[in-house]
PDB file of N, CA, C and O in Angstrom:
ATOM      1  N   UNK A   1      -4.745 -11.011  12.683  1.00  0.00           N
ATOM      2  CA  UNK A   1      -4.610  -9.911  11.746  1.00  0.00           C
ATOM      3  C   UNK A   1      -3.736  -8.838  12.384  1.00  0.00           C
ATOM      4  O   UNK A   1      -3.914  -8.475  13.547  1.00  0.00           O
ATOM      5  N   UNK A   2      -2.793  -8.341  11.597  1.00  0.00           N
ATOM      6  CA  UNK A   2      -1.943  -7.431  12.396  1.00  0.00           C
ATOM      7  C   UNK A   2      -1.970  -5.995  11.737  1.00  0.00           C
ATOM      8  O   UNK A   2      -2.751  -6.171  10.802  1.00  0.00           O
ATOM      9  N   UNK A   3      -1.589  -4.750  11.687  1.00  0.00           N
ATOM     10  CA  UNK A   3      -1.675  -3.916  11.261  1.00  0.00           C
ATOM     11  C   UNK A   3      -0.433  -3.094  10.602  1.00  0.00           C
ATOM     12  O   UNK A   3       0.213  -2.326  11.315  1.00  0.00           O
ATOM     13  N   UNK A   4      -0.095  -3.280   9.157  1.00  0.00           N
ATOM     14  CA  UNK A   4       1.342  -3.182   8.864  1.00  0.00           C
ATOM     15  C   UNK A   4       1.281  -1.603   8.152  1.00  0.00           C
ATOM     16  O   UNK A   4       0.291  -1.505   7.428  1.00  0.00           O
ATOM     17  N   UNK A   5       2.073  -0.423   8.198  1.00  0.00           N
ATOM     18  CA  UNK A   5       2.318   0.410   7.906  1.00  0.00           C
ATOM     19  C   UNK A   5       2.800   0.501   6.615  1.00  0.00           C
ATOM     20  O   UNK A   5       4.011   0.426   6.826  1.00  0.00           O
ATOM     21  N   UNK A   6       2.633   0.642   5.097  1.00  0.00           N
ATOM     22  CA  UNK A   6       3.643   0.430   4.366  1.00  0.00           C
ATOM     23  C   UNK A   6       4.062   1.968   3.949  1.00  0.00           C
ATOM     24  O   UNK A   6       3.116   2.547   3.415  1.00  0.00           O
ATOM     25  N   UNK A   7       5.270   2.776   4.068  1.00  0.00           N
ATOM     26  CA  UNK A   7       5.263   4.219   3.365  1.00  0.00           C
ATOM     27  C   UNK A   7       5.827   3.674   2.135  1.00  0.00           C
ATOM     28  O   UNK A   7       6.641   2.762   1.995  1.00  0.00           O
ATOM     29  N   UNK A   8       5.276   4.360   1.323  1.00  0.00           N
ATOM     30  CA  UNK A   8       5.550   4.276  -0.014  1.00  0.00           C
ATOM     31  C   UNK A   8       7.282   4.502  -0.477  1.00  0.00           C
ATOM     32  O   UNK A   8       7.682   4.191  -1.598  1.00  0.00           O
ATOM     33  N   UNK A   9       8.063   5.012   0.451  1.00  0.00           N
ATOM     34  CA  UNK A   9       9.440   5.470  -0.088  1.00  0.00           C
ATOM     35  C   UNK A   9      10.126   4.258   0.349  1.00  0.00           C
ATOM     36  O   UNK A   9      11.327   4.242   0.075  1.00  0.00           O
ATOM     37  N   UNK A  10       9.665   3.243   0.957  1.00  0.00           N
ATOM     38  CA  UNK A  10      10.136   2.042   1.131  1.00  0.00           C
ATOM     39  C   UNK A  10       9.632   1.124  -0.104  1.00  0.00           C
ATOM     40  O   UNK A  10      10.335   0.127  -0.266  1.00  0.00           O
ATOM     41  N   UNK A  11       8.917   1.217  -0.700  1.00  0.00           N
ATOM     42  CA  UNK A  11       8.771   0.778  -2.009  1.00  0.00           C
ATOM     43  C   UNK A  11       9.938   1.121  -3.413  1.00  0.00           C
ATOM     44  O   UNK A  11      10.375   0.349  -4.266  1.00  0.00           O
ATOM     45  N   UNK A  12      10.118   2.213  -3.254  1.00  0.00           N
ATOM     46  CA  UNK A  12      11.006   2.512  -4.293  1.00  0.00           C
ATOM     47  C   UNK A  12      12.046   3.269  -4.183  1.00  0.00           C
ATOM     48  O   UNK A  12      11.768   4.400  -3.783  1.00  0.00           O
ATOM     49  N   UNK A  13      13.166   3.069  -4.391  1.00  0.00           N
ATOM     50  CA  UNK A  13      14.386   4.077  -4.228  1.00  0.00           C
ATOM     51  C   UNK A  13      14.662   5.036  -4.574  1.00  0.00           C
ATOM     52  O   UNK A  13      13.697   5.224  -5.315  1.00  0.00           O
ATOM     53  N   UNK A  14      15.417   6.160  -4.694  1.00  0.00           N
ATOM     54  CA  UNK A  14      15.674   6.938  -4.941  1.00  0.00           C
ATOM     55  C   UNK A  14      14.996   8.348  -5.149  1.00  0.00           C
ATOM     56  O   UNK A  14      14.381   8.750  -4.161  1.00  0.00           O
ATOM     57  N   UNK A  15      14.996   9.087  -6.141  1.00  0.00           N
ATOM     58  CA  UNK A  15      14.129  10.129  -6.292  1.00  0.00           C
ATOM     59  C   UNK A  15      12.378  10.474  -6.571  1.00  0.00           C
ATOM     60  O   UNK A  15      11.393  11.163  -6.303  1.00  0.00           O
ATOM     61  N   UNK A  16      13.151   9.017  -7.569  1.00  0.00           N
ATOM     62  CA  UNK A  16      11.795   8.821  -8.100  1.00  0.00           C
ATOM     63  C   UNK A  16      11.315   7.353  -8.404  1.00  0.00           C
ATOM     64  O   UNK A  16      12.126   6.433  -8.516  1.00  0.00           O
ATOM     65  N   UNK A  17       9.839   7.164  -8.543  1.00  0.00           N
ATOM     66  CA  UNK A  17       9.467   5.933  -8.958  1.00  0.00           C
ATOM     67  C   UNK A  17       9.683   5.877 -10.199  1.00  0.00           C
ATOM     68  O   UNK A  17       9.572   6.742 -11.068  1.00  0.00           O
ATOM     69  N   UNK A  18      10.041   4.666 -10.253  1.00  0.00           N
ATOM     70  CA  UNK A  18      10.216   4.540 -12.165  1.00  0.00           C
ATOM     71  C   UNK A  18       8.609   3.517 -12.772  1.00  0.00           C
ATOM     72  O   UNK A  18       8.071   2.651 -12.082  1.00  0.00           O
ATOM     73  N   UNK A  19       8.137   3.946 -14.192  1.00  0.00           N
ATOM     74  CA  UNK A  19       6.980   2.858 -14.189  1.00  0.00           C
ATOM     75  C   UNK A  19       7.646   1.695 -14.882  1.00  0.00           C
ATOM     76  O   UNK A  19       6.907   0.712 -14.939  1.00  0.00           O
ATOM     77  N   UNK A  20       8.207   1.619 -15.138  1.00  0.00           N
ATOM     78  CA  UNK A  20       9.262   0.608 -15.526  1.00  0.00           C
ATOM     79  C   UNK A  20       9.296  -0.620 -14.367  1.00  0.00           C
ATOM     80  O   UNK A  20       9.202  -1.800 -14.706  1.00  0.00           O
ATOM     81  N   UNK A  21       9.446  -0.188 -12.906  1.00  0.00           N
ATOM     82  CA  UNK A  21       9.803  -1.280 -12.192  1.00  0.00           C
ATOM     83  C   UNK A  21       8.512  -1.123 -11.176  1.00  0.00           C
ATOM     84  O   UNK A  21       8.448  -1.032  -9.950  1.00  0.00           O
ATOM     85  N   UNK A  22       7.771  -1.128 -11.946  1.00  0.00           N
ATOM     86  CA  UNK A  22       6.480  -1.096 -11.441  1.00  0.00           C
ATOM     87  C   UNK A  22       5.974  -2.982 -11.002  1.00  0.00           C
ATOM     88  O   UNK A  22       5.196  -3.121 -10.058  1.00  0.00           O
ATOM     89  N   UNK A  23       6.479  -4.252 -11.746  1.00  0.00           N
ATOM     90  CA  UNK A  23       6.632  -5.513 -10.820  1.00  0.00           C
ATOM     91  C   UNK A  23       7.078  -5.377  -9.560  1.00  0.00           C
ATOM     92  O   UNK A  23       6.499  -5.681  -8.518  1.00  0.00           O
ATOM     93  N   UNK A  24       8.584  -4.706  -9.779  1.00  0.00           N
ATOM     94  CA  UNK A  24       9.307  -4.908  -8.623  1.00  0.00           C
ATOM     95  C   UNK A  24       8.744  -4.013  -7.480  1.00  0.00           C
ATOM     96  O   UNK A  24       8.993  -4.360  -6.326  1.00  0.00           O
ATOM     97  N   UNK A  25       8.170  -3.139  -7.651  1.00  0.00           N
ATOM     98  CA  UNK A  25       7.246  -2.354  -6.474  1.00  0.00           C
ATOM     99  C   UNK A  25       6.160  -3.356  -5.755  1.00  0.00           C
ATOM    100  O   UNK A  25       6.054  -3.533  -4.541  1.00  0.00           O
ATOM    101  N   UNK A  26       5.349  -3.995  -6.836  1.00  0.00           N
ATOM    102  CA  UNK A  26       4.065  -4.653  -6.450  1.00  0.00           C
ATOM    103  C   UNK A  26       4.599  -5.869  -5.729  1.00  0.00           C
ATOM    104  O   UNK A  26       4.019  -6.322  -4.742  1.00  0.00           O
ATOM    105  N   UNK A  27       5.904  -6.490  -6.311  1.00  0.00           N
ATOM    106  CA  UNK A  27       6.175  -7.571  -5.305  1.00  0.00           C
ATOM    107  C   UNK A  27       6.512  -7.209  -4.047  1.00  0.00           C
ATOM    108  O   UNK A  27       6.025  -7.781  -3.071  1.00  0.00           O
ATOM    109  N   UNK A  28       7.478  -6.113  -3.936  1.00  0.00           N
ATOM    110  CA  UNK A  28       7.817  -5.462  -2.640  1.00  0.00           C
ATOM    111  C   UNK A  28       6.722  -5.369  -1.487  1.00  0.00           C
ATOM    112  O   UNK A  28       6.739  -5.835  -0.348  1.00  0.00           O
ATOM    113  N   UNK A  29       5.648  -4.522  -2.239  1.00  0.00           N
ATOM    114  CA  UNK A  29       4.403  -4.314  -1.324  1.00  0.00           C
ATOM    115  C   UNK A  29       3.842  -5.932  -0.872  1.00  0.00           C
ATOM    116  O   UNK A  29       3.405  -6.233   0.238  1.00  0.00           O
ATOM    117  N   UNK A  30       3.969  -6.720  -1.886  1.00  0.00           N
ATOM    118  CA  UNK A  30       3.011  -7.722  -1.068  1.00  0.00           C
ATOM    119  C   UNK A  30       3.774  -8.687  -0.240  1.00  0.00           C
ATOM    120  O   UNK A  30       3.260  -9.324   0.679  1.00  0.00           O
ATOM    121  N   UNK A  31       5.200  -8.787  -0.646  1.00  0.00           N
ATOM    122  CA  UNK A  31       5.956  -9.226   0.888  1.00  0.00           C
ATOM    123  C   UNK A  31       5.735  -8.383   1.945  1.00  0.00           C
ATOM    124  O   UNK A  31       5.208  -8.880   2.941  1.00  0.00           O
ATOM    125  N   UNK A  32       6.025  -7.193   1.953  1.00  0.00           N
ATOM    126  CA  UNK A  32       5.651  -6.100   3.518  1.00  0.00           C
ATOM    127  C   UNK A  32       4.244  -6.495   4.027  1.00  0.00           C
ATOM    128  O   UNK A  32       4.115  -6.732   5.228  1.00  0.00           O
ATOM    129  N   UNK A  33       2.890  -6.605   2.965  1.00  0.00           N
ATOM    130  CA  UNK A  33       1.668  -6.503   3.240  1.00  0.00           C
ATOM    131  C   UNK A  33       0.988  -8.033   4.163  1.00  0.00           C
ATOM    132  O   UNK A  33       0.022  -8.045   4.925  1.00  0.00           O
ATOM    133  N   UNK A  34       1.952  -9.304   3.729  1.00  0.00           N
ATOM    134  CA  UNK A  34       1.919 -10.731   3.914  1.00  0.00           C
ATOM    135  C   UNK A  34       0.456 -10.858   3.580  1.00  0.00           C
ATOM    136  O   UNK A  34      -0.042 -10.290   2.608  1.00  0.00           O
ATOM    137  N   UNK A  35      -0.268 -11.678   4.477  1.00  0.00           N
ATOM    138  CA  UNK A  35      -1.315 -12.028   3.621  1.00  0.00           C
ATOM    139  C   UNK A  35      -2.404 -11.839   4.945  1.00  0.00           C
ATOM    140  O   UNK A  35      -1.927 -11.976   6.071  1.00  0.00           O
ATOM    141  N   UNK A  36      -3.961 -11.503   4.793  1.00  0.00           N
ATOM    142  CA  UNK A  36      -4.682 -11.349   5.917  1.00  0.00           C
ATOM    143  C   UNK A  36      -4.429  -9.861   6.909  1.00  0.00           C
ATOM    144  O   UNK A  36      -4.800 -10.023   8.071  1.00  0.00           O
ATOM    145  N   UNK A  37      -4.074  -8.997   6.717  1.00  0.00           N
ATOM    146  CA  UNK A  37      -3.558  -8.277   7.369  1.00  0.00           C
ATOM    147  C   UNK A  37      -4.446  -6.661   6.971  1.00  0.00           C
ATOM    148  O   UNK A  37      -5.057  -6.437   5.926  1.00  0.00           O
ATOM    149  N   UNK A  38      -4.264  -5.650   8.220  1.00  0.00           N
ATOM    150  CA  UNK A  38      -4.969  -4.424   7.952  1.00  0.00           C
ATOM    151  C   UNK A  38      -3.502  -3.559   7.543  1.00  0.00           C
ATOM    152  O   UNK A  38      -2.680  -3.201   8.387  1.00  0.00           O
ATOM    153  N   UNK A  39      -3.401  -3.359   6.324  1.00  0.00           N
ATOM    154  CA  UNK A  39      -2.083  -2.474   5.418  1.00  0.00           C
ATOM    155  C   UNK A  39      -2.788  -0.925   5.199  1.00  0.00           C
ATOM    156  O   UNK A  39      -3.845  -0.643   4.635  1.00  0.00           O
ATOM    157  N   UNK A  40      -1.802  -0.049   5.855  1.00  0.00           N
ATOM    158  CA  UNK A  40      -2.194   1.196   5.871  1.00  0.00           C
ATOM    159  C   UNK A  40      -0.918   1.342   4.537  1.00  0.00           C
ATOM    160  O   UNK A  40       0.123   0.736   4.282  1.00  0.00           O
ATOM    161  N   UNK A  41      -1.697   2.519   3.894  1.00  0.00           N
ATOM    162  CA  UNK A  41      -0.312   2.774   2.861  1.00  0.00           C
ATOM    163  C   UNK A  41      -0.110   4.755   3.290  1.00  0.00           C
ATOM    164  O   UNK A  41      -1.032   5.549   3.473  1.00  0.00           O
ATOM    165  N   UNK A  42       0.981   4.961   3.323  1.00  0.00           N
ATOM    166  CA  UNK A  42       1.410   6.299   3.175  1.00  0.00           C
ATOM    167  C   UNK A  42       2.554   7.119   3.084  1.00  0.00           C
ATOM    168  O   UNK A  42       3.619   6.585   3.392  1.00  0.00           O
ATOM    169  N   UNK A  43       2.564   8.015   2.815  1.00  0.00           N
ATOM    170  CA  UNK A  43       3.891   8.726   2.636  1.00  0.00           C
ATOM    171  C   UNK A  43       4.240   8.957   0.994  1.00  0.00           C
ATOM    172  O   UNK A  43       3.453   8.622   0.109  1.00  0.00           O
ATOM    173  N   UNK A  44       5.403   9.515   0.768  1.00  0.00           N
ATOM    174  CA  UNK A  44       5.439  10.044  -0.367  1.00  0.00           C
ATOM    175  C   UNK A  44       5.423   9.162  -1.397  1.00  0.00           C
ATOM    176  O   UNK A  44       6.248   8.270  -1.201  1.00  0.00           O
ATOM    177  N   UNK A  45       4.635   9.005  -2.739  1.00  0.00           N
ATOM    178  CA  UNK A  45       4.629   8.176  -4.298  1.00  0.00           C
ATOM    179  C   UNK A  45       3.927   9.345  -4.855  1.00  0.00           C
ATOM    180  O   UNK A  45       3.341  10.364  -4.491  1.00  0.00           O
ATOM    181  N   UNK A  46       4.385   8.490  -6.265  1.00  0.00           N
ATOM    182  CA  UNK A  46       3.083   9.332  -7.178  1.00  0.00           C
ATOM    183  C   UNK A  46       1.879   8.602  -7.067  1.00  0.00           C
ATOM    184  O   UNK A  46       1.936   7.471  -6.583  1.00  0.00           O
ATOM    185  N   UNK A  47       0.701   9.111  -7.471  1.00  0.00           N
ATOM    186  CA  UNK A  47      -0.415   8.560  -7.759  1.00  0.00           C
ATOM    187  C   UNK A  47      -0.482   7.532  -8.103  1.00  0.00           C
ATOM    188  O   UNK A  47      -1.064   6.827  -7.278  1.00  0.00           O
ATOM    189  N   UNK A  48      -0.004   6.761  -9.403  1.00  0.00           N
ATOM    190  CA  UNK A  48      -0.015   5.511 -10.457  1.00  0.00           C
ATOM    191  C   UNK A  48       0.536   4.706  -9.046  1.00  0.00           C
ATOM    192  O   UNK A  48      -0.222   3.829  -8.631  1.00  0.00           O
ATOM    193  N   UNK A  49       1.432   4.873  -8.504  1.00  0.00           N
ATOM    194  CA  UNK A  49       2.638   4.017  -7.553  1.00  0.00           C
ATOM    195  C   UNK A  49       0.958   3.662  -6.659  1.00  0.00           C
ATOM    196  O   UNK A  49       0.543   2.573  -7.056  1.00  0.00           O
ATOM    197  N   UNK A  50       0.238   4.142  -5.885  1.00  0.00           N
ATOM    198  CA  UNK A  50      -0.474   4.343  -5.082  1.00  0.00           C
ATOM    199  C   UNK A  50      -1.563   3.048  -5.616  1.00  0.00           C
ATOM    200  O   UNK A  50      -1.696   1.959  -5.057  1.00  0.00           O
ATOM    201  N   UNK A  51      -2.439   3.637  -7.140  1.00  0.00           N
ATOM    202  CA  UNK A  51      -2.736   2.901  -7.157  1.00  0.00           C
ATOM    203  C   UNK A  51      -2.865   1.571  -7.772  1.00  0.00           C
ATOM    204  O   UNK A  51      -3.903   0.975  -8.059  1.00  0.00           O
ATOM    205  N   UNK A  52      -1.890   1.277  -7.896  1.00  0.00           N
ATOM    206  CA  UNK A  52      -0.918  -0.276  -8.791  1.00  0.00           C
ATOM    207  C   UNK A  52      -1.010  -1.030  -7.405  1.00  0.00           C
ATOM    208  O   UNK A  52      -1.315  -2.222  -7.414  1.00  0.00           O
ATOM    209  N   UNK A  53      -0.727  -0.297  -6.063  1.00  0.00           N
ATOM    210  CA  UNK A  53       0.199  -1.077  -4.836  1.00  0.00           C
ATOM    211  C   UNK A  53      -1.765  -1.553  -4.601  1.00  0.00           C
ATOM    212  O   UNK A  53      -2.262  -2.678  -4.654  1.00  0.00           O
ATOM    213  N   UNK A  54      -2.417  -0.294  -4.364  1.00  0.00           N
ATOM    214  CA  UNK A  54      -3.598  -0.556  -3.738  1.00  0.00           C
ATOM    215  C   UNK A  54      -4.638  -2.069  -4.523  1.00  0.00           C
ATOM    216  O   UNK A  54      -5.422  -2.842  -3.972  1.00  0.00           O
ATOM    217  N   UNK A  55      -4.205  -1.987  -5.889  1.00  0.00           N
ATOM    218  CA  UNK A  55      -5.209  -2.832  -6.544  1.00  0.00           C
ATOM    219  C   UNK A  55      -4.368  -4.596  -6.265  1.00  0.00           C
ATOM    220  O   UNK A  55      -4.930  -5.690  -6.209  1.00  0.00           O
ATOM    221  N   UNK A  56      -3.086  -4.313  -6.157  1.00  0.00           N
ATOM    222  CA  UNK A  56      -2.461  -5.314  -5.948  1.00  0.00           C
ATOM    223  C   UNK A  56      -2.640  -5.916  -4.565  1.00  0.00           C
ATOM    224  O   UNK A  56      -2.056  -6.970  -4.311  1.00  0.00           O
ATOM    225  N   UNK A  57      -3.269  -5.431  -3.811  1.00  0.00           N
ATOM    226  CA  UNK A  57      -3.456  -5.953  -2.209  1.00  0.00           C
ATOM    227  C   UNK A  57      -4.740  -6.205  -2.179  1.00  0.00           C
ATOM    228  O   UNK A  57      -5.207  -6.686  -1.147  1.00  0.00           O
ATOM    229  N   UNK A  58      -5.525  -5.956  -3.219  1.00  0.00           N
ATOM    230  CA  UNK A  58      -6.766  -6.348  -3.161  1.00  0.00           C
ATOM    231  C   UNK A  58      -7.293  -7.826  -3.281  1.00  0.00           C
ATOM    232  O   UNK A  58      -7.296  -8.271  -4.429  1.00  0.00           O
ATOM    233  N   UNK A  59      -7.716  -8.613  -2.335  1.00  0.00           N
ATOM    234  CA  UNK A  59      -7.366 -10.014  -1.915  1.00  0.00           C
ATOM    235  C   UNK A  59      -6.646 -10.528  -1.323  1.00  0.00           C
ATOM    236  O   UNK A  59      -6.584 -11.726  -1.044  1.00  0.00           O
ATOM    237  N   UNK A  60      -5.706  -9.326  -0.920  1.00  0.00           N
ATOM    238  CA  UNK A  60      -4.714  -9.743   0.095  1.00  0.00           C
ATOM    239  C   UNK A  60      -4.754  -9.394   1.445  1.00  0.00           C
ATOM    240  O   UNK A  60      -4.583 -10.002   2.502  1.00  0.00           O
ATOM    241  N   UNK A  61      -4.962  -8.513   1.198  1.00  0.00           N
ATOM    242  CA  UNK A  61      -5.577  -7.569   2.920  1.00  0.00           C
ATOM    243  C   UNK A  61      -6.668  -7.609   2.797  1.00  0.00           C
ATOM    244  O   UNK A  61      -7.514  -7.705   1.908  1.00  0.00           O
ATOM    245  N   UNK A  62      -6.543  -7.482   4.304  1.00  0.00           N
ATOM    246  CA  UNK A  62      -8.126  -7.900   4.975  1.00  0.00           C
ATOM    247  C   UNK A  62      -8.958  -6.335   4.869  1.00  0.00           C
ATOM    248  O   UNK A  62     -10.155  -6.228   4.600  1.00  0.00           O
ATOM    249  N   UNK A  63      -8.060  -5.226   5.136  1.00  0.00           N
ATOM    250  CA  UNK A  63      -8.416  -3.482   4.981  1.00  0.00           C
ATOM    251  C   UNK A  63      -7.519  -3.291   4.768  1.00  0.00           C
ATOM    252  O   UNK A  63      -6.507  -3.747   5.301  1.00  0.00           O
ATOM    253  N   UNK A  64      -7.668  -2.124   3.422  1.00  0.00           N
ATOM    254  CA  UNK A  64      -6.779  -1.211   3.131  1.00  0.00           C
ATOM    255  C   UNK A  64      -7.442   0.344   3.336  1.00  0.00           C
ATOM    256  O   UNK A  64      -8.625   0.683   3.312  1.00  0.00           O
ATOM    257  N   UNK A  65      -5.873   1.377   3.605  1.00  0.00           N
ATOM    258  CA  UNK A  65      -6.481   2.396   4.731  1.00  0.00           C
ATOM    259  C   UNK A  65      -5.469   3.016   3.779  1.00  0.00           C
ATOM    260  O   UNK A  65      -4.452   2.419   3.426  1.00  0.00           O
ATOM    261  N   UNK A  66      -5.803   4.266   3.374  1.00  0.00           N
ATOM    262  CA  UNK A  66      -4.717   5.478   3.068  1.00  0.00           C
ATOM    263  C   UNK A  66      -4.878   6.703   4.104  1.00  0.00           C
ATOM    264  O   UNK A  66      -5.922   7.128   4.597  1.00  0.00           O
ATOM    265  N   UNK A  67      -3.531   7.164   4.302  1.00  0.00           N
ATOM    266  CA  UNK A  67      -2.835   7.968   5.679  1.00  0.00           C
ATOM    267  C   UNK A  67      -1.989   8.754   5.145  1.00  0.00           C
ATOM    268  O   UNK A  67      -0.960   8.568   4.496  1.00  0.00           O
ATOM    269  N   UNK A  68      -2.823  10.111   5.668  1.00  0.00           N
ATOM    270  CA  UNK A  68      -2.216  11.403   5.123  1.00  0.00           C
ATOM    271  C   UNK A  68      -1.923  12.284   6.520  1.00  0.00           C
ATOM    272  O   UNK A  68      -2.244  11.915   7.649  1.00  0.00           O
ATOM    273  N   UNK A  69      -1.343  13.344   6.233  1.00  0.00           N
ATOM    274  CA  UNK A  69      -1.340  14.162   7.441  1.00  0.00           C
ATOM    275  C   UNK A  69      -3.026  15.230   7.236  1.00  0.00           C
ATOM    276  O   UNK A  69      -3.802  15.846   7.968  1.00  0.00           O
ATOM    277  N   UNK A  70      -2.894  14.959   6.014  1.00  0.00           N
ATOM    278  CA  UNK A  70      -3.949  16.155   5.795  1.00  0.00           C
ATOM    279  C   UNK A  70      -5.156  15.559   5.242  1.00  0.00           C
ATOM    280  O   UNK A  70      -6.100  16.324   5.048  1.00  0.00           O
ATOM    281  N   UNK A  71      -5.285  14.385   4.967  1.00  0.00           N
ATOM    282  CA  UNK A  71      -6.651  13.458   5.483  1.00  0.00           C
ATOM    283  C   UNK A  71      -7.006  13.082   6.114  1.00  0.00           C
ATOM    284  O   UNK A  71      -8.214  12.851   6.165  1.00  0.00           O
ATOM    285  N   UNK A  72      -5.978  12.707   7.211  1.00  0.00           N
ATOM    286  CA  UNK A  72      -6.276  11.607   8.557  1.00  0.00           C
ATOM    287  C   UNK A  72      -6.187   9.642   7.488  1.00  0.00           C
ATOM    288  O   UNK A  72      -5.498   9.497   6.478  1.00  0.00           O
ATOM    289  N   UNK A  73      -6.849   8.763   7.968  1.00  0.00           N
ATOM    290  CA  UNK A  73      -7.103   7.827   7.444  1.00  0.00           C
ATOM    291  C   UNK A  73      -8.320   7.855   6.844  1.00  0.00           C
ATOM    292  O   UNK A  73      -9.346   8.356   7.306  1.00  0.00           O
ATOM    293  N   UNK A  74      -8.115   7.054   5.330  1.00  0.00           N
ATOM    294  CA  UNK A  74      -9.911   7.194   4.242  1.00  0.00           C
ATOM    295  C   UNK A  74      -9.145   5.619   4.512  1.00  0.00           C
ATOM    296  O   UNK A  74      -7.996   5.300   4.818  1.00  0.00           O
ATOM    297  N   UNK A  75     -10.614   4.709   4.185  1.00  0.00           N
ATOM    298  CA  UNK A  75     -10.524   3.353   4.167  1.00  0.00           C
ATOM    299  C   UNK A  75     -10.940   2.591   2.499  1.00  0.00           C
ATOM    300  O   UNK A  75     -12.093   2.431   2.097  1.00  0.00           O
ATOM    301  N   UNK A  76     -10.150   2.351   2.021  1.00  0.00           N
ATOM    302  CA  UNK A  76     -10.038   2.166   0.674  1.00  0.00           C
ATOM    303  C   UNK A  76     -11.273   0.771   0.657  1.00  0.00           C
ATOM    304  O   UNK A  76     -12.489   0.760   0.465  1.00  0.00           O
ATOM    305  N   UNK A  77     -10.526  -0.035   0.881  1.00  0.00           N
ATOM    306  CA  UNK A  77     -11.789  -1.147   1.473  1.00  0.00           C
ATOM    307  C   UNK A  77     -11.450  -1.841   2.306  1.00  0.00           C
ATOM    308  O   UNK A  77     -10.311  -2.081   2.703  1.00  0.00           O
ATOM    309  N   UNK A  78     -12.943  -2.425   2.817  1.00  0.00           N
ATOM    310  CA  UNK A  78     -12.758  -2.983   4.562  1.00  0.00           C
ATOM    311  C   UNK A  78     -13.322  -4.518   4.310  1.00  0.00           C
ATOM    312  O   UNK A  78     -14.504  -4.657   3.995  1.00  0.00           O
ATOM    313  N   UNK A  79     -12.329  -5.835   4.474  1.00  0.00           N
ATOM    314  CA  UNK A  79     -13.535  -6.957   3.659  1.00  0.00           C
ATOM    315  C   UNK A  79     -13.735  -8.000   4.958  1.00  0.00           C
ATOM    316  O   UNK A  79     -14.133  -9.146   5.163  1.00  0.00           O
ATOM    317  N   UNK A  80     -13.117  -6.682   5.813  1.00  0.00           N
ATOM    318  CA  UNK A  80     -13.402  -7.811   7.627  1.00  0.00           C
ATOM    319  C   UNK A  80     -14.491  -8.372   7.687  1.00  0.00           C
ATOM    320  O   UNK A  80     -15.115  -7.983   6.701  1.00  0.00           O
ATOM    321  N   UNK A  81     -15.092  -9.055   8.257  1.00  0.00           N
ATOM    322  CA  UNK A  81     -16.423  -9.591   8.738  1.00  0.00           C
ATOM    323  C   UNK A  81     -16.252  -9.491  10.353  1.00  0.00           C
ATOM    324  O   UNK A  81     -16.378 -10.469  11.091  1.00  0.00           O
ATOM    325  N   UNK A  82     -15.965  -8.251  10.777  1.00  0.00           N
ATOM    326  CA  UNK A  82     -16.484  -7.899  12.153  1.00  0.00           C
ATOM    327  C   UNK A  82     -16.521  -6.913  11.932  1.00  0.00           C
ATOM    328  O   UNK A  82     -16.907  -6.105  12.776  1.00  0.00           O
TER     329      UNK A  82
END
């Protein structure tokens, strides 16, 4: 299990997220995320972007972790068995 960083502005280009290419985000994330893995998500999206990526890794990662400067890490869910 490895621990992959994803910031959200690597998900989508430019200014803004569009909900329009809201596939092409979710596929993005789950190539970066691969499969089995502890995926921290952070950095700048909107909300919806956040949680489309988060529900989409669900079964895919082993923990998902959101990372703020001004939260520290919250653990979205943890489905390790250690």
């Amino acid at each position: 299990m490895s621990e992959i960083v994803i910031d959200m502005r690597q998900i989508y280009e430019g200014d803004q997220a569009k909900i329009k290419d809201i596939p092409d985000y979710i596929k993005k994330a789950l190539e970066l995320a691969g499969e089995g893995n502890e995926i921290i998500l952070t950095g700048q999206g909107p909300i919806w972007l956040y949680l489309k990526i988060a529900h989409a890794l669900h079964g895919k990662a082993v923990k998902l972790i959101y990372r703020s400067p001004v939260t520290g890490d919250i653990v979205i869910f943890d489905h390790s068995p250690y």
